[in-house]
Structures are given as structure tokens and as C-alpha cells.
N, C-alpha and C positions, 0 to 999 in steps of 0.2 A: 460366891454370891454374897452382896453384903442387903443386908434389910432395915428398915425402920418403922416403926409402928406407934400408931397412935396412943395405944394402948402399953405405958413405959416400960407392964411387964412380960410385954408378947415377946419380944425377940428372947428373951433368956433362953425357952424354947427351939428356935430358930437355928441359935447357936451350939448346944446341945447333936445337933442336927449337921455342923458345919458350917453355917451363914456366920458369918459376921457381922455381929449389930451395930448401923450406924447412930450415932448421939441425933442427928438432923436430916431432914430426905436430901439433900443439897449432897451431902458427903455418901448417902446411898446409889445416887447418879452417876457423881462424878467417875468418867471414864467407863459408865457401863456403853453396853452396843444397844442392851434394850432396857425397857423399865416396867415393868405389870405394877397396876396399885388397884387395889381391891379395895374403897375406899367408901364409906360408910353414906354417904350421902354426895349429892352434886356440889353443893358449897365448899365441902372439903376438894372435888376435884379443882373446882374455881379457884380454889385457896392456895391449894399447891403448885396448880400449870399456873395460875396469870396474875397473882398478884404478890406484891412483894411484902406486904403490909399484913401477913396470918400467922397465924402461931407456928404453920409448919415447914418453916422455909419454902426457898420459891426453885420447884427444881427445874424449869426449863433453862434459866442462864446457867445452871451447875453446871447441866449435861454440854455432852462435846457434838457438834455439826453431826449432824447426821442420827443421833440419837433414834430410835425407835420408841414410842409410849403407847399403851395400850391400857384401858382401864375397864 
């Protein structure tokens, strides 16, 4: 499982646990089947599925065909 969090020092945790912390959501998709994001507000989902222009990388072109996303 790899993670990424808004919050720089949530995944330390994560990790701890077995996740591997990714640096950007882009490189936490890439190649997963599914994606969960528990994500603080709607803007931040808007930020991450549809625009490329947010602080938090843009993860639907990361992920591969067929990806699953659920938030």
C-alpha cells in the first residue's frame, strides 16, 4: 500500500504500519487498482481528481485505465 497525506507528518505513521509514503498523490496512484482519499474538504477533492493547477498533484492522469476512486 503506498499513501500520501496532506498533512507532511501523517504518513511517518503509515509507514511504521507498512504503507509506503509517497512524496506526491500522482506517485500514490500510479499502478494502484483502487485509490480511497479521506480528504478534508470538496475543493481539495476538486484539486486532486480535476485540476492540474493544486498544490496536490493531479491523480486521475497518474492512475492507469481502469483505476477505481472512491472518496
Amino acid at each position: 500500500m503506498r499513501g500520501h497525506d496532506l498533512v507532511p507528518e501523517a504518513p511517518a505513521g503509515a509507514a511504521r504500519a507498512g504503507a509506503v509514503a509517497a512524496a506526491v498523490a500522482d506517485a500514490a496512484v500510479a499502478d494502484a487498482d483502487a485509490v480511497v482519499t479521506m480528504l478534508p474538504a470538496g475543493r481539495h477533492v476538486l484539486g486532486l481528481y480535476g485540476t492540474a493547477l493544486d498544490l496536490y498533484g493531479t491523480a486521475l492522469p497518474a492512475a492507469r485505465p481502469g483505476t477505481l476512486f472512491a472518496d
